[in-house]
C-alpha positions as a Markdown table, in Angstrom:
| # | Residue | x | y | z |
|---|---|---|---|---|
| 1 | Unk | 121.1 | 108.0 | 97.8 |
| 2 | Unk | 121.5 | 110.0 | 94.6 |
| 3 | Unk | 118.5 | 112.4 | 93.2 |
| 4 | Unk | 118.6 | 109.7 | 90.0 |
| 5 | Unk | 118.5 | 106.6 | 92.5 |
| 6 | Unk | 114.9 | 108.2 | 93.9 |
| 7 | Unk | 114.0 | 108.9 | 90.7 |
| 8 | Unk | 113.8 | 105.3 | 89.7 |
| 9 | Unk | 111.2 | 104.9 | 92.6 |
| 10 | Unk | 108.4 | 105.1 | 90.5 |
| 11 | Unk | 106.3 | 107.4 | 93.3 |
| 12 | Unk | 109.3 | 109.9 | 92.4 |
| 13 | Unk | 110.1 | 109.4 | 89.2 |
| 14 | Unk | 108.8 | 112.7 | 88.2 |
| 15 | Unk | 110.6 | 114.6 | 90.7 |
| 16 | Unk | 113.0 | 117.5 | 89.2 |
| 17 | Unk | 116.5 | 117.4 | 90.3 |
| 18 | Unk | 115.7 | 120.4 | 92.8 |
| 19 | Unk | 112.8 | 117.9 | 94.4 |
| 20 | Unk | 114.8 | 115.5 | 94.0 |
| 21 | Unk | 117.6 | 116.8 | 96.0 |
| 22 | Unk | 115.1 | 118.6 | 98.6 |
| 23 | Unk | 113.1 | 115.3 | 99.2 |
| 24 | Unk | 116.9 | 113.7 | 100.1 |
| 25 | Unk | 117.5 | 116.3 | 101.8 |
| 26 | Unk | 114.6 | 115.9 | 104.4 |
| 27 | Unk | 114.7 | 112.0 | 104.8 |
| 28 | Unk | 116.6 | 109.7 | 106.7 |
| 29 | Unk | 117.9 | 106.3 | 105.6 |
| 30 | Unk | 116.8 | 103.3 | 107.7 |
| 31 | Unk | 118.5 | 99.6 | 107.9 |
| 32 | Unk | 116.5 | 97.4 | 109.9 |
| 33 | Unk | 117.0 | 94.0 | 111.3 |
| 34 | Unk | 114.5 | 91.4 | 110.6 |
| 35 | Unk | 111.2 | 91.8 | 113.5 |
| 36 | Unk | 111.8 | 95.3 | 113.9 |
| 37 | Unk | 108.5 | 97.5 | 114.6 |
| 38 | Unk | 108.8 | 100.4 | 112.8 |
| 39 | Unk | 105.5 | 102.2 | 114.0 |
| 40 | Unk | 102.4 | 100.7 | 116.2 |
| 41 | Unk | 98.8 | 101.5 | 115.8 |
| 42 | Unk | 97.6 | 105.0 | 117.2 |
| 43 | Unk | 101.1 | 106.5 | 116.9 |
| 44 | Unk | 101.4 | 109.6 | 115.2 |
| 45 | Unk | 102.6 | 109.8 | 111.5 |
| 46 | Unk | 105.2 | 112.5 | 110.9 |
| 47 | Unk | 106.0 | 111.0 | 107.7 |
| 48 | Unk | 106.5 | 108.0 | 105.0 |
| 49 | Unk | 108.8 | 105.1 | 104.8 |
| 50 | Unk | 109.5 | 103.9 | 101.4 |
| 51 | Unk | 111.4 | 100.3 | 101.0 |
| 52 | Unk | 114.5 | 100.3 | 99.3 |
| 53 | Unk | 115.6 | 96.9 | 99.4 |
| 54 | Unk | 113.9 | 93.5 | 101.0 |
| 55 | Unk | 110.6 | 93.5 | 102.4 |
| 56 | Unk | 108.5 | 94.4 | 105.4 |
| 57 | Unk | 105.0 | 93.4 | 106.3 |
| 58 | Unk | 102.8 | 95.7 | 107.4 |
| 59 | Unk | 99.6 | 94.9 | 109.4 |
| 60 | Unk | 96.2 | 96.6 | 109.3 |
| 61 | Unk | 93.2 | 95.6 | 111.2 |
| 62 | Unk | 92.4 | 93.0 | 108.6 |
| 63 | Unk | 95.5 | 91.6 | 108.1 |
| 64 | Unk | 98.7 | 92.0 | 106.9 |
| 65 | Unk | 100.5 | 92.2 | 103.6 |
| 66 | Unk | 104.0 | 92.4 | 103.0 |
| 67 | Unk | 105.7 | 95.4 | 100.6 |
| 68 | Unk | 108.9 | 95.3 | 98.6 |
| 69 | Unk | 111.5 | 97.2 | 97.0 |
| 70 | Unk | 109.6 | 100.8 | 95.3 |
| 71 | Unk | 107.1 | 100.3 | 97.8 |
| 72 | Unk | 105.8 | 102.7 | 100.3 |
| 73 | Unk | 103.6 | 103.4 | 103.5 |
């Protein structure tokens, strides 16, 4: 992923190319299969995950609702 691709994220969008390039820098690029738990109730957040492509549902103690591309959680 390119500094302009996160940029089009509009939770980025304002990012300079320095944040830009330092946010890449940190994160690490996820392809999932369909089903796959990402995190479970309880565990401990170290981070975000932002959706790229397709969808994911995410489930809170009243429900779920499911995110798409631009999304985050």
């Amino acid at each position: 992923m390119t500094p302009d691709e996160i940029r089009a994220l509009p939770l980025f969008a304002d990012l300079s190319d320095e944040g830009a390039s330092r946010l890449l820098a940190g994160s690490t690029e996820l392809t999932v299969a369909g089903g796959q738990v990402l995190a479970l109730p309880g565990d401990h957040a170290s981070g975000m995950f932002v959706v790229l492509d397709g969808a994911v549902t995410v489930e809170r103690r009243h429900g779920s609702v499911e995110v798409g591309a631009g999304s985050f959680f």
